[in-house]
N, C-alpha and C positions, 0 to 999 in steps of 0.2 A: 132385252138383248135383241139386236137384229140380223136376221140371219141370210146372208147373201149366197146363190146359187151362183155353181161356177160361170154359167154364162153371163151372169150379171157382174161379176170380179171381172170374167176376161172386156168385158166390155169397159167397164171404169179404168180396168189397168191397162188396154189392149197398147197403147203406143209402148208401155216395159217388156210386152212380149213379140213386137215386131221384128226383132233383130233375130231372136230364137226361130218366128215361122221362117222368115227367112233363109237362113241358117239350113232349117232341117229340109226345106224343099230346097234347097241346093246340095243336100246332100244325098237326099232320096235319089235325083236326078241322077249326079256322077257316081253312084257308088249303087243303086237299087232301081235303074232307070230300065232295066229288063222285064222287072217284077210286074207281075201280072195284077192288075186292080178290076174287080168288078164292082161299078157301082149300079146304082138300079137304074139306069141309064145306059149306061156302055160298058164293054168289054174290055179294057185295053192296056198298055204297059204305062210304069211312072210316066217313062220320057215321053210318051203323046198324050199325057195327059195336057191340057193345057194351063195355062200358067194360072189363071180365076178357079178353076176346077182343084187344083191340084192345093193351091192357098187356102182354099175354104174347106176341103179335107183334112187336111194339117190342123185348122184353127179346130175343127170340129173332134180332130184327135185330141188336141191341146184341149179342149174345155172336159173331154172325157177322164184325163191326167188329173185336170184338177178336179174333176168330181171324186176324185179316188184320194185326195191330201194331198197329190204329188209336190212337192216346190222347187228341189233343184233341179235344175235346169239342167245337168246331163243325164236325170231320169228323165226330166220331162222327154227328151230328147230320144230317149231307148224306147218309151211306152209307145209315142208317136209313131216310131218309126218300125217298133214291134207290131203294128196293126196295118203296116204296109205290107210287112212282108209274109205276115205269120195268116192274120184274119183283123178287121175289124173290130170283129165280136171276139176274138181270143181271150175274154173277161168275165163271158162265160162260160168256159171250160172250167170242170169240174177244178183240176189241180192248180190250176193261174187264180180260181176263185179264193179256195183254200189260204194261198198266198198273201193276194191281195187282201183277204180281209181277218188274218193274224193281227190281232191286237197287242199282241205282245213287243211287235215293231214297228218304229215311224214309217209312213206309208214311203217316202226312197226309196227304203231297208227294204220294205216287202217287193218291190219292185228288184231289186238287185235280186235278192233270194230267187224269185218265179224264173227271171231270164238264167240261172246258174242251176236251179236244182230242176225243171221240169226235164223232161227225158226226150227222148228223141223220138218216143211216139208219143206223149203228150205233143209234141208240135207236130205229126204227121197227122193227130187227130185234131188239132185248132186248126190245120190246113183245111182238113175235110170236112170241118165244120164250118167253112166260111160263108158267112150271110152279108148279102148287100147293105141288107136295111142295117146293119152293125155301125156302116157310116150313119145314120141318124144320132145315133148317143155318143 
């Protein structure tokens, strides 16, 4: 059996998922374009992000999704756009880890679950935990 790494799927599949980065950097912009991004470079909001910057975060979110099993595409869509606004890294927090890696539910399912059951300081604490380098993975 051969076993493919998500960047090597997003890479073979990458024209099935151009419509989705698409998609969610047009929606980060009008709808999370205030939101604050540190990457290990700059400081700055969605909306000045520029357009090569703001794509290759997205895509680097999107292969993070599928390193987690995610497949449909209005998760893929929520995780993406949960690491703009939440943390990066928000996949390391203790309770979003829990979540994510219940086996007892398809990786969507555990995705729905984390954005519905973490509490409102579980995300005050993924805010205060935010690391740049979280864009790497």
């Amino acid at each position: 059996m051969i076993l493919f790494r998500a960047d090597q799927v997003l890479s073979i599949c990458e024209p099935n998922y151009t419509a989705l980065i698409e998609h969610v950097c047009r929606h980060l912009r009008e709808l999370h374009g205030h939101v604050t991004v540190t990457c290990p470079d700059e400081t700055t909001t969605i909306a000045a992000l520029s357009d090569p910057v703001l794509h290759e975060l997205v895509r680097k979110s999107l292969v993070c999704a599928l390193d987690h099993g995610i497949a449909e595409a209005p998760v893929l869509s929520a995780f993406i756009v949960t690491r703009f606004v939440a943390a990066p890294n928000f996949t390391e927090h203790p309770a979003a880890r829990t979540w994510l890696e219940d086996a007892s539910m398809r990786p969507d399912d555990r995705v729905r679950q984390l954005v519905q059951r973490l509490t409102p300081r579980d995300w005050r604490d993924i805010r205060r935990s935010y690391r740049a380098e979280g864009w790497q993975s």
